[in-house]
N, CA, C and O atoms as a GROMACS GRO file, in nm:
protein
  548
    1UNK      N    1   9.090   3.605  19.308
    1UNK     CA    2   9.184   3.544  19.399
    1UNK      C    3   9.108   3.505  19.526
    1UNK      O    4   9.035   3.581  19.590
    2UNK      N    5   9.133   3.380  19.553
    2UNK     CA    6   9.087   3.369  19.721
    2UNK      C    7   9.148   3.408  19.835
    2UNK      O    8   9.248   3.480  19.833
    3UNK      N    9   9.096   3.366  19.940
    3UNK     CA   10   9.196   3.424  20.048
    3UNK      C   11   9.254   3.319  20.074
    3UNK      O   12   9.341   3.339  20.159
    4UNK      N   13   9.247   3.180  20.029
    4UNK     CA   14   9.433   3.099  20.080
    4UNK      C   15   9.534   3.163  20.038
    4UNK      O   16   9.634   3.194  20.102
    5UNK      N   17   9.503   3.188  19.900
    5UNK     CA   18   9.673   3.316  19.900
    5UNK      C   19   9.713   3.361  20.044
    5UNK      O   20   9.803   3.318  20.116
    6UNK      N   21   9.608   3.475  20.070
    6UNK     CA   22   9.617   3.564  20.198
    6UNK      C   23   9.679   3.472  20.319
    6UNK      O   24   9.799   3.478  20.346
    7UNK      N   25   9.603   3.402  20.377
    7UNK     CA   26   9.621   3.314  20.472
    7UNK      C   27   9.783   3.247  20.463
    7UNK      O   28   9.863   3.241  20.557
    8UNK      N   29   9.804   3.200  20.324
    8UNK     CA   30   9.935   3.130  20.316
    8UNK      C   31  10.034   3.206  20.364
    8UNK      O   32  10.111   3.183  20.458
    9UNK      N   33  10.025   3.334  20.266
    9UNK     CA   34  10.160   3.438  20.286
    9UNK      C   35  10.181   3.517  20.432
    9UNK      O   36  10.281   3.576  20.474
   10UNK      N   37  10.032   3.495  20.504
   10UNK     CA   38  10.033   3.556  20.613
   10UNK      C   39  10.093   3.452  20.735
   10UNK      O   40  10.175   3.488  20.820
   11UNK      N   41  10.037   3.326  20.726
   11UNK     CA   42  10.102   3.219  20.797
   11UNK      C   43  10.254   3.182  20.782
   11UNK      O   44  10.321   3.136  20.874
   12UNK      N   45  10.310   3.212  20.630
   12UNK     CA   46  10.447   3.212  20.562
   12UNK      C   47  10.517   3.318  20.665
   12UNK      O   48  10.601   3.287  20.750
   13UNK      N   49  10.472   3.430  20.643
   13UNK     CA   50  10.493   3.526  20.719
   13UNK      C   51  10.543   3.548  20.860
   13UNK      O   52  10.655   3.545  20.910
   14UNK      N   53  10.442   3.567  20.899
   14UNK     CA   54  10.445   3.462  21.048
   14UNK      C   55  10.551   3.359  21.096
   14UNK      O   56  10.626   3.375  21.192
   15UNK      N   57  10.548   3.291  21.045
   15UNK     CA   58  10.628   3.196  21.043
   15UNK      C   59  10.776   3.188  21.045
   15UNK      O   60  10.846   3.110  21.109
   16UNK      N   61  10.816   3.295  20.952
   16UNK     CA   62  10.982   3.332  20.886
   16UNK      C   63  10.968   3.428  21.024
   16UNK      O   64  11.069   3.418  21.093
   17UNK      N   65  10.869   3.516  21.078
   17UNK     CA   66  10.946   3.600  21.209
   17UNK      C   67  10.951   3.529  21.287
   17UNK      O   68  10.981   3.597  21.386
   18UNK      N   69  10.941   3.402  21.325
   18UNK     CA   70  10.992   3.298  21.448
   18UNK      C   71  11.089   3.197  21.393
   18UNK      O   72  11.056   3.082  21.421
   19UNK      N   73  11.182   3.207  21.334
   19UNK     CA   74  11.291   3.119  21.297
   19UNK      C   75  11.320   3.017  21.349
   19UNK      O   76  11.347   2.912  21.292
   20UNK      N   77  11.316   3.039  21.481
   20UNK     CA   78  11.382   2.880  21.556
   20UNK      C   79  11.260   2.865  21.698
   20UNK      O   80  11.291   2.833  21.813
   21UNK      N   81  11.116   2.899  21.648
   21UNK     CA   82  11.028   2.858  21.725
   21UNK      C   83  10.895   2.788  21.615
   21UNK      O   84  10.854   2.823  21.505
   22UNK      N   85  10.852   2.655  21.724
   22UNK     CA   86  10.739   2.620  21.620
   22UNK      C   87  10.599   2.691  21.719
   22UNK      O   88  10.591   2.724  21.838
   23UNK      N   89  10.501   2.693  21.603
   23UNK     CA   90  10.393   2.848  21.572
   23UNK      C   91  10.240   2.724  21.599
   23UNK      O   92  10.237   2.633  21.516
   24UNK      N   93  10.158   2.724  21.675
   24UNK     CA   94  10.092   2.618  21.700
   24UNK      C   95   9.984   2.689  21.540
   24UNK      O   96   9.978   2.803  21.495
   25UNK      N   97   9.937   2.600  21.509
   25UNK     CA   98   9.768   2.613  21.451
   25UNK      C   99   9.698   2.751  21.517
   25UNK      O  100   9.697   2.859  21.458
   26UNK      N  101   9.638   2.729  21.651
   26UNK     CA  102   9.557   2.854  21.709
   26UNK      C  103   9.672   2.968  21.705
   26UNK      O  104   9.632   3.072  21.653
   27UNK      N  105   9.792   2.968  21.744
   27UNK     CA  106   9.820   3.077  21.736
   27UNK      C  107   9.826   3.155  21.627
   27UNK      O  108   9.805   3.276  21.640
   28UNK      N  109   9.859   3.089  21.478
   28UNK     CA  110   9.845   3.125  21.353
   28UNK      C  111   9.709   3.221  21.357
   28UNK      O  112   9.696   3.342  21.375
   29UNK      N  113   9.614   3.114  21.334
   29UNK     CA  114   9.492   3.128  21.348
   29UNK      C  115   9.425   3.309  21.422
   29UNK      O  116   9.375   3.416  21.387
   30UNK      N  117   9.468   3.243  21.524
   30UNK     CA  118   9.443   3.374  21.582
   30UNK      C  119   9.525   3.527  21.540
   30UNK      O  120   9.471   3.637  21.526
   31UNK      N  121   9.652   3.496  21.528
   31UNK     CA  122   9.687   3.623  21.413
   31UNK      C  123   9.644   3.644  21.300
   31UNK      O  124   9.661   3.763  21.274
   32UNK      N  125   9.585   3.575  21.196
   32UNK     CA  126   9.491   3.589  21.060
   32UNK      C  127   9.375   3.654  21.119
   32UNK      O  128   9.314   3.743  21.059
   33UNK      N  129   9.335   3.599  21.268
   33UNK     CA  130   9.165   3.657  21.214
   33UNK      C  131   9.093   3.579  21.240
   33UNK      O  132   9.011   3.606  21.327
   34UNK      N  133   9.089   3.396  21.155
   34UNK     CA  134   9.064   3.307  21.124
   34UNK      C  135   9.012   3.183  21.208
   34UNK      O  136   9.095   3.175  21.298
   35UNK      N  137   8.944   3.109  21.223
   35UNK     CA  138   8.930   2.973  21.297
   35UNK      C  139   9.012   2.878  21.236
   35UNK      O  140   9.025   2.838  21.121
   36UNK      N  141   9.074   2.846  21.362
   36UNK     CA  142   9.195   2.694  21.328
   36UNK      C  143   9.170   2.646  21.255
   36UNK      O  144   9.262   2.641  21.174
   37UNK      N  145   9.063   2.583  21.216
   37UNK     CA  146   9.013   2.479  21.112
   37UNK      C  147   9.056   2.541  20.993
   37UNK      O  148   9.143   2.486  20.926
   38UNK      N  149   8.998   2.668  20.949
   38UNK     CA  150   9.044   2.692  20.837
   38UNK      C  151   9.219   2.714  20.787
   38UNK      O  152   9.278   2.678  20.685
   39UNK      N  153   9.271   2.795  20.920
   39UNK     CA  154   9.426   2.809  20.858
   39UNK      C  155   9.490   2.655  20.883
   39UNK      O  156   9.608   2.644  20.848
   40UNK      N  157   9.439   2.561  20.928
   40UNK     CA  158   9.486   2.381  20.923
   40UNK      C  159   9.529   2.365  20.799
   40UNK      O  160   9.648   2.357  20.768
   41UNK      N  161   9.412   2.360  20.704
   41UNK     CA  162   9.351   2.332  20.552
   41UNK      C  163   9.471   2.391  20.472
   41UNK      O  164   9.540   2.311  20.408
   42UNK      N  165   9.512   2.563  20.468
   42UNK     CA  166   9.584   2.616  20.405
   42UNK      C  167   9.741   2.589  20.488
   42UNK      O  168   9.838   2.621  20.419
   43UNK      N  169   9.766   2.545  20.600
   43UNK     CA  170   9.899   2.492  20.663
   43UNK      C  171   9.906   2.351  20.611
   43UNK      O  172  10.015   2.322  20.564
   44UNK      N  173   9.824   2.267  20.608
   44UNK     CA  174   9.829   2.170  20.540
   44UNK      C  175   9.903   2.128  20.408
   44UNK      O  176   9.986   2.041  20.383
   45UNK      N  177   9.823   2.248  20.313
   45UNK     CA  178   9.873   2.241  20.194
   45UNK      C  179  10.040   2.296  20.153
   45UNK      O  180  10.114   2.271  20.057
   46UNK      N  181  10.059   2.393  20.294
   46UNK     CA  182  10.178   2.475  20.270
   46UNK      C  183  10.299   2.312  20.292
   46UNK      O  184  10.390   2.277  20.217
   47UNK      N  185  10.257   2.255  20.406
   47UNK     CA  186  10.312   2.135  20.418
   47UNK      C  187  10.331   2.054  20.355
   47UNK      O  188  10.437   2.001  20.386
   48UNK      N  189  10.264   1.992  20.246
   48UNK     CA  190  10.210   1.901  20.173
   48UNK      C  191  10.325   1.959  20.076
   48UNK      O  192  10.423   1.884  20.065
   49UNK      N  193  10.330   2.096  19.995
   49UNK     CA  194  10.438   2.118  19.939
   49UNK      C  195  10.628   2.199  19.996
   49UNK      O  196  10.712   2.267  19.938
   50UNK      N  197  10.615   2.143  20.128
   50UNK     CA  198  10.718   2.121  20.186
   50UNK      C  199  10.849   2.257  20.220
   50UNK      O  200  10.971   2.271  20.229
   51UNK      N  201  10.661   2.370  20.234
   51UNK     CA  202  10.716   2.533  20.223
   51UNK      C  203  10.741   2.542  20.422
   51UNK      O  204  10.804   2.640  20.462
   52UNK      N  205  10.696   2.452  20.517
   52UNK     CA  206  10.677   2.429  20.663
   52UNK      C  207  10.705   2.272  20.690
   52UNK      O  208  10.713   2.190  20.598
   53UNK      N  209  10.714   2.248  20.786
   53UNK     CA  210  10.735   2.109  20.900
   53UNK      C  211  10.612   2.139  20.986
   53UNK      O  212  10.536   2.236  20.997
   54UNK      N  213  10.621   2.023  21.041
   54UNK     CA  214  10.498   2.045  21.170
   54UNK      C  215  10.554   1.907  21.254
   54UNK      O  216  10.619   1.814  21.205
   55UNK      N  217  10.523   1.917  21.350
   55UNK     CA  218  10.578   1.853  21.454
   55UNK      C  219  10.456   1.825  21.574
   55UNK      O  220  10.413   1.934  21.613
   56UNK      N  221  10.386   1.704  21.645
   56UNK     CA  222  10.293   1.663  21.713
   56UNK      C  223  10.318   1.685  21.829
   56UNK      O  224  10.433   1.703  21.869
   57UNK      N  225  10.193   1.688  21.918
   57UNK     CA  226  10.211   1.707  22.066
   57UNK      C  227  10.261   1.795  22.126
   57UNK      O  228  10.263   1.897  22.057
   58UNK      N  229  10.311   1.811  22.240
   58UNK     CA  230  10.367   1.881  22.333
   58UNK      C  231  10.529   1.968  22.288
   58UNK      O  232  10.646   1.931  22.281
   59UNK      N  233  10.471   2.076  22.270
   59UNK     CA  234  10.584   2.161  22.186
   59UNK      C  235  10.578   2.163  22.064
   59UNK      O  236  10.677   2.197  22.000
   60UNK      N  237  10.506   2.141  22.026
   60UNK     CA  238  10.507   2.089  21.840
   60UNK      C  239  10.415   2.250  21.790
   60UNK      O  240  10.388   2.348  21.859
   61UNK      N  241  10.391   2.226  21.669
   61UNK     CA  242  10.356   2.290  21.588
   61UNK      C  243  10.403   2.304  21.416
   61UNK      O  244  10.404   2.212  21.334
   62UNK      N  245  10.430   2.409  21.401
   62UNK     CA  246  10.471   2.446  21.280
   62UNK      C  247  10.593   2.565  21.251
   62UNK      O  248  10.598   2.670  21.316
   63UNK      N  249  10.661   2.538  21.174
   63UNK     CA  250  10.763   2.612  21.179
   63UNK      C  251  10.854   2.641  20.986
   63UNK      O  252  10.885   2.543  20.918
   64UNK      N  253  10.872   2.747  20.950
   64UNK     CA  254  10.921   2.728  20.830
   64UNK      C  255  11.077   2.688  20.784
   64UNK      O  256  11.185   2.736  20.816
   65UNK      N  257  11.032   2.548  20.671
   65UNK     CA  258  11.146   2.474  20.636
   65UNK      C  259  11.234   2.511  20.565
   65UNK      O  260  11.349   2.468  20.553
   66UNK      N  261  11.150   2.646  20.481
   66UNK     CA  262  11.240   2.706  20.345
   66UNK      C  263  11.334   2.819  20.408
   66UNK      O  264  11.357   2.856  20.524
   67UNK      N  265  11.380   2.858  20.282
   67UNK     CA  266  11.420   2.992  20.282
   67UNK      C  267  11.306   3.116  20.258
   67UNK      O  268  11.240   3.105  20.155
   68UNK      N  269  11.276   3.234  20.344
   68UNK     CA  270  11.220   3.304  20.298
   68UNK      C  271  11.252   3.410  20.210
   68UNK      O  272  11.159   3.488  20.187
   69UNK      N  273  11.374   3.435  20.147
   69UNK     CA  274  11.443   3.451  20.063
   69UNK      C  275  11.423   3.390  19.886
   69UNK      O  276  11.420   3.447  19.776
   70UNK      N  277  11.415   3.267  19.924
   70UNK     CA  278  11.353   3.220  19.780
   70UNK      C  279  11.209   3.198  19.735
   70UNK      O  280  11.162   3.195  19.622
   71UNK      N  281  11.138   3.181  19.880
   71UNK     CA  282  10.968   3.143  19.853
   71UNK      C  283  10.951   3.244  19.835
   71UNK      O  284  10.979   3.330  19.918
   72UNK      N  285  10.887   3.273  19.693
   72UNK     CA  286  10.815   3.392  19.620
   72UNK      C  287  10.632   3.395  19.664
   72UNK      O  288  10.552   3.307  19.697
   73UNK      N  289  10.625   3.494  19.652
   73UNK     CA  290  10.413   3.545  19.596
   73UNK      C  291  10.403   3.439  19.516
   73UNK      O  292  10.323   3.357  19.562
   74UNK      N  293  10.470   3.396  19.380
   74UNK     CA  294  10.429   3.352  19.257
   74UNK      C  295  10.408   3.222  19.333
   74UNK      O  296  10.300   3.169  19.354
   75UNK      N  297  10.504   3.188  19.362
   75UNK     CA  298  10.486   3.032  19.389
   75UNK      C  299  10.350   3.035  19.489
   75UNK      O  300  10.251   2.978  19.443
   76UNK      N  301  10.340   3.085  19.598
   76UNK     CA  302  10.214   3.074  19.703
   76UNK      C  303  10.083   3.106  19.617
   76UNK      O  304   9.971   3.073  19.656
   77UNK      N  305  10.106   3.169  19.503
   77UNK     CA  306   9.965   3.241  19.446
   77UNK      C  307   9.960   3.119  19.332
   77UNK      O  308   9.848   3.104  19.283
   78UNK      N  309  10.070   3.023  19.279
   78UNK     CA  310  10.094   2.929  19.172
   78UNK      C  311   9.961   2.816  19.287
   78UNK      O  312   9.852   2.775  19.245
   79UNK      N  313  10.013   2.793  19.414
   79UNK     CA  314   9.969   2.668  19.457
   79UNK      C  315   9.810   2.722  19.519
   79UNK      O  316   9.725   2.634  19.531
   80UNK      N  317   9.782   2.837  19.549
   80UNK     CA  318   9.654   2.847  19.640
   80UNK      C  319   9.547   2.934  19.527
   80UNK      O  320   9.425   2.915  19.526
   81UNK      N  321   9.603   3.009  19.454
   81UNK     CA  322   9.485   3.100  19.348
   81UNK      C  323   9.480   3.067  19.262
   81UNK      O  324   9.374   3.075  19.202
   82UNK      N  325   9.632   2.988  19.183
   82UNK     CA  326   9.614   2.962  19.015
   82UNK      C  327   9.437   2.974  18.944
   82UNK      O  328   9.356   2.895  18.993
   83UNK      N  329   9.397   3.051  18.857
   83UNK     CA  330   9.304   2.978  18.796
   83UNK      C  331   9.172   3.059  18.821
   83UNK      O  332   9.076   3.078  18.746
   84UNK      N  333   9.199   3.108  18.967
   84UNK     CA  334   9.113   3.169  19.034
   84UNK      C  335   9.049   3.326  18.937
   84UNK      O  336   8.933   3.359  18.957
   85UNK      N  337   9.107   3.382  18.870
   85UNK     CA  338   9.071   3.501  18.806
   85UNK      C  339   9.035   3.457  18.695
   85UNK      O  340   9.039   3.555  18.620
   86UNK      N  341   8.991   3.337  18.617
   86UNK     CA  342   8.940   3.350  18.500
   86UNK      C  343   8.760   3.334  18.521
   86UNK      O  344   8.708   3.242  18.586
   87UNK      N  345   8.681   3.447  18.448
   87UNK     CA  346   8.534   3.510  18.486
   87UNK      C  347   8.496   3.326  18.458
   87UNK      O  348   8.542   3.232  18.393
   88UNK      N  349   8.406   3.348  18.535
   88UNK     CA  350   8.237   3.238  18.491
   88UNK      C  351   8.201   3.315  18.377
   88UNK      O  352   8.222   3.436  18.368
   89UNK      N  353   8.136   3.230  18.274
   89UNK     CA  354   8.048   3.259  18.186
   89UNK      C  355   7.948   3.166  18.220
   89UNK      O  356   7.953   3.061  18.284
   90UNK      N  357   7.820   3.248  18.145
   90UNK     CA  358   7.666   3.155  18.232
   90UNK      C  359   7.694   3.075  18.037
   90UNK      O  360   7.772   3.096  17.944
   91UNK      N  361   7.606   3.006  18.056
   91UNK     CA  362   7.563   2.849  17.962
   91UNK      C  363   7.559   2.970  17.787
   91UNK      O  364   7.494   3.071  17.761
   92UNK      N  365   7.683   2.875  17.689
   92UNK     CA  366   7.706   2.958  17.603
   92UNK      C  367   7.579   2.913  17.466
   92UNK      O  368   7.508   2.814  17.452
   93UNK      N  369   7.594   3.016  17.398
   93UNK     CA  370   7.474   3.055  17.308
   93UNK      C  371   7.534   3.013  17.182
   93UNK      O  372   7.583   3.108  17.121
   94UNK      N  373   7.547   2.868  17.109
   94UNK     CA  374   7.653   2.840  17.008
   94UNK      C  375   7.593   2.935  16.844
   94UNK      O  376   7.656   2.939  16.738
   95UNK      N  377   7.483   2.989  16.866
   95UNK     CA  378   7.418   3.028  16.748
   95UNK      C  379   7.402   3.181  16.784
   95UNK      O  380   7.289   3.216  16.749
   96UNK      N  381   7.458   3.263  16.828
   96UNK     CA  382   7.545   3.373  16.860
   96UNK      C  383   7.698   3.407  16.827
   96UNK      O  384   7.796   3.346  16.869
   97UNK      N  385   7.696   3.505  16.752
   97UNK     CA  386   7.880   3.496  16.794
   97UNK      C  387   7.940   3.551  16.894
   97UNK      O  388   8.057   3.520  16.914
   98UNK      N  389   7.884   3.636  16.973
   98UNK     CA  390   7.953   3.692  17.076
   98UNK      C  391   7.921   3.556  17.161
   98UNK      O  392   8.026   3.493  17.174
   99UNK      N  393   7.811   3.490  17.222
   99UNK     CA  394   7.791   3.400  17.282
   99UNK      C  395   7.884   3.260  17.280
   99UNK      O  396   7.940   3.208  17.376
  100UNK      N  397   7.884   3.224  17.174
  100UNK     CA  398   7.990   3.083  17.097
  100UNK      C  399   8.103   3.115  17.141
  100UNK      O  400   8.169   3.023  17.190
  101UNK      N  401   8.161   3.251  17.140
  101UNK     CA  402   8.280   3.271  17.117
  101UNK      C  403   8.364   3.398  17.277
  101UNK      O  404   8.483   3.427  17.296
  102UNK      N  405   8.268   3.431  17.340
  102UNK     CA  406   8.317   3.523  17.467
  102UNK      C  407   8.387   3.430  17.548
  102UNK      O  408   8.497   3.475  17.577
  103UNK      N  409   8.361   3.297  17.604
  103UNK     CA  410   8.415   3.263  17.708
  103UNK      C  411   8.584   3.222  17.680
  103UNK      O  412   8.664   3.236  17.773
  104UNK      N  413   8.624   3.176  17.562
  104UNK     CA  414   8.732   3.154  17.502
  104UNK      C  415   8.808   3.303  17.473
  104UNK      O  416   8.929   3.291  17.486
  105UNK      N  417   8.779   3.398  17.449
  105UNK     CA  418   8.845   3.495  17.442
  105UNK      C  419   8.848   3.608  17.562
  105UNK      O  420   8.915   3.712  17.559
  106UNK      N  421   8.753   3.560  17.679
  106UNK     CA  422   8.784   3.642  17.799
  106UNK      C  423   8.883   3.491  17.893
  106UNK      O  424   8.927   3.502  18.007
  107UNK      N  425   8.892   3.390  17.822
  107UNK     CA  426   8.990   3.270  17.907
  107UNK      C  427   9.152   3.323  17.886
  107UNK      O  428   9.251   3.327  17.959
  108UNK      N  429   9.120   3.365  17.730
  108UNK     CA  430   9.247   3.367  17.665
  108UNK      C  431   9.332   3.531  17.775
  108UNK      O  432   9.436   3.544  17.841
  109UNK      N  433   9.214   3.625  17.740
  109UNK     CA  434   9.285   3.737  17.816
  109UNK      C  435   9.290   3.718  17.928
  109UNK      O  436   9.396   3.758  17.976
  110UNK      N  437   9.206   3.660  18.019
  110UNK     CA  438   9.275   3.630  18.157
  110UNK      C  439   9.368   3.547  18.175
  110UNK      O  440   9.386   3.542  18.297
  111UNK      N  441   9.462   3.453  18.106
  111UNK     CA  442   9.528   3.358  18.128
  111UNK      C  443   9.661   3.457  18.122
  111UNK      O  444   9.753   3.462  18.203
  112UNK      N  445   9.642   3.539  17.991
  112UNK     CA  446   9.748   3.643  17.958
  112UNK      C  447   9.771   3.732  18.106
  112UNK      O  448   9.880   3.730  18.164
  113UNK      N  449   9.692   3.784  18.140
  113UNK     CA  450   9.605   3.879  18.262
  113UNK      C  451   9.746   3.821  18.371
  113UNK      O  452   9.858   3.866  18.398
  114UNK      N  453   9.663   3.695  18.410
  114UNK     CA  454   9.742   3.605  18.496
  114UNK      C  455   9.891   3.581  18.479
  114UNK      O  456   9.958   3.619  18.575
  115UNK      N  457   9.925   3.551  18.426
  115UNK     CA  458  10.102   3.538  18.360
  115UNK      C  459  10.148   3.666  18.426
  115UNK      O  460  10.221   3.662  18.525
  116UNK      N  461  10.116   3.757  18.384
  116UNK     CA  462  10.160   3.903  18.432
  116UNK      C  463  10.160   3.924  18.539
  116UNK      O  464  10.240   4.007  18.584
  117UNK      N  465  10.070   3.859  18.621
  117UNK     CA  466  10.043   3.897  18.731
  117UNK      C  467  10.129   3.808  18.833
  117UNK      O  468  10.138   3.831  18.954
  118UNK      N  469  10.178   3.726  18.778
  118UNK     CA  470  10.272   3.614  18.832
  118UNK      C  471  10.405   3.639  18.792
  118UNK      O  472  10.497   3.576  18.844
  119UNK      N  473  10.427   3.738  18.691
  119UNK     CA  474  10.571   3.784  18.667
  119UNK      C  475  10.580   3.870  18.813
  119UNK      O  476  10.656   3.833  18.903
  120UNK      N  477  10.479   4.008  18.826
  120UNK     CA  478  10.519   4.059  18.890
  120UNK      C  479  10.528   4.001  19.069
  120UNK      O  480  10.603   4.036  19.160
  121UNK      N  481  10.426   3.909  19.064
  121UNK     CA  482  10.450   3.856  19.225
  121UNK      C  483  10.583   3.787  19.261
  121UNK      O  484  10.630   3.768  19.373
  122UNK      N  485  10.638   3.751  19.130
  122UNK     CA  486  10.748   3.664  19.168
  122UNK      C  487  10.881   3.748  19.187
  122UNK      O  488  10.993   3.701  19.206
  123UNK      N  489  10.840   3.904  19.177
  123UNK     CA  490  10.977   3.957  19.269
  123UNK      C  491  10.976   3.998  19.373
  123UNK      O  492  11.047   4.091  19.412
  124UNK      N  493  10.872   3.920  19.457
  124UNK     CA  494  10.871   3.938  19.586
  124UNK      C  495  10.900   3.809  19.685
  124UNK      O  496  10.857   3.700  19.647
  125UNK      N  497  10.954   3.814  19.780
  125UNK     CA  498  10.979   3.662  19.830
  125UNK      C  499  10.896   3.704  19.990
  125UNK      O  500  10.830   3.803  20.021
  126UNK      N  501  10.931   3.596  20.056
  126UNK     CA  502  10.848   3.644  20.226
  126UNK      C  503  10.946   3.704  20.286
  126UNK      O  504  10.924   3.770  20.387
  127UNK      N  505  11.078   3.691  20.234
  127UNK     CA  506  11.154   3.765  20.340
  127UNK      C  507  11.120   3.916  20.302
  127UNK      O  508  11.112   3.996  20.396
  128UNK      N  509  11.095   3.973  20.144
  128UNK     CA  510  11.024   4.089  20.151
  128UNK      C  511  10.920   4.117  20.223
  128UNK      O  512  10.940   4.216  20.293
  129UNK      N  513  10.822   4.072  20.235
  129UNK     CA  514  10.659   4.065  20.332
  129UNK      C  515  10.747   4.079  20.443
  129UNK      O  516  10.735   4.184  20.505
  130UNK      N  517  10.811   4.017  20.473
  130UNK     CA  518  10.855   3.981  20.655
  130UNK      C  519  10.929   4.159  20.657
  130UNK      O  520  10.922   4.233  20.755
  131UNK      N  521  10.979   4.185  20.556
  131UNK     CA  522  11.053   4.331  20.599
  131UNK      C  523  10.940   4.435  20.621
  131UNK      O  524  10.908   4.502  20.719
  132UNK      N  525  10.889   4.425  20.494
  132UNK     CA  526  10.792   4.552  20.495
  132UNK      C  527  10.665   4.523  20.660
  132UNK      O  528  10.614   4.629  20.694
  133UNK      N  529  10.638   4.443  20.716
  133UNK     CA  530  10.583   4.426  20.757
  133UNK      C  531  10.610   4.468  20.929
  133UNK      O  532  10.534   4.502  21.021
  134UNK      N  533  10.746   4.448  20.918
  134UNK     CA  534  10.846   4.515  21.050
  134UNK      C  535  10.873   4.687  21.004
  134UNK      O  536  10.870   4.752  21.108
  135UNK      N  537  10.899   4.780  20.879
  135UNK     CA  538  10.884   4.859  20.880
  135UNK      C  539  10.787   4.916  20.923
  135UNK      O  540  10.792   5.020  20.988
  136UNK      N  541  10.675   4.850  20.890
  136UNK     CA  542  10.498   4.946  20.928
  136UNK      C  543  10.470   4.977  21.093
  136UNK      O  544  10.383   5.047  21.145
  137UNK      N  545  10.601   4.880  21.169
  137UNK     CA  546  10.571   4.880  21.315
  137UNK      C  547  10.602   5.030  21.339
  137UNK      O  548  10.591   5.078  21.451
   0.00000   0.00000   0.00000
């Protein structure tokens, strides 16, 4: 998994605890950890699939469009990690059988791997993250 997952759900996050305020870039940014540039890239994309608004200039920023109630893990981990957990294999050996034949059957179990792992993210939404995250205070 990469860390746009991280970044997304944390900016998602973020985001759902200011309801009726928009959240600039640096300030994101600076709560991840992160340099603007990079949480742009992953706000971008959150935008692009129409999980935030953003708004220019003076007062502007970013602010979330959804429900955090329905935006799941699955979906944020569907658009920023998909894909991400299946191993590299180095250059296959067709006159081997473990060689010919490993990268297709460690694809197959990680794809399986993955599914599962997307059942279970998807019973979580951000308004869960947003709770647990006010409990830890």
């Amino acid at each position: 998994m990469n860390s746009d997952f991280t970044l997304a759900v944390h900016s998602l996050t973020l985001l759902a605890t200011l309801p009726d305020r928009m959240s600039s870039s640096d300030a994101i940014a600076a709560s991840a950890s992160v340099h603007p540039v990079r949480i742009r890239k992953v706000l971008s994309l959150l935008r692009k699939h129409g999980f935030i608004e953003s708004k220019e200039g003076t007062g502007g920023g970013f602010i979330f469009s959804s429900n955090p109630k329905v935006v799941t893990l699955r979906e944020i981990y569907q658009l920023t990690s998909e894909g991400t957990l299946q191993p590299k294999c180095p250059q296959v050996n067709d006159s081997c059988v473990v060689g010919s034949n490993l990268e297709n059957v460690l694809y197959s179990i990680f794809t399986d791997g993955e599914e599962h792992l997307g059942q279970f993210l998807g019973q979580y939404s951000i308004e869960d993250v947003v709770n647990s995250v006010k409990q830890k205070q």
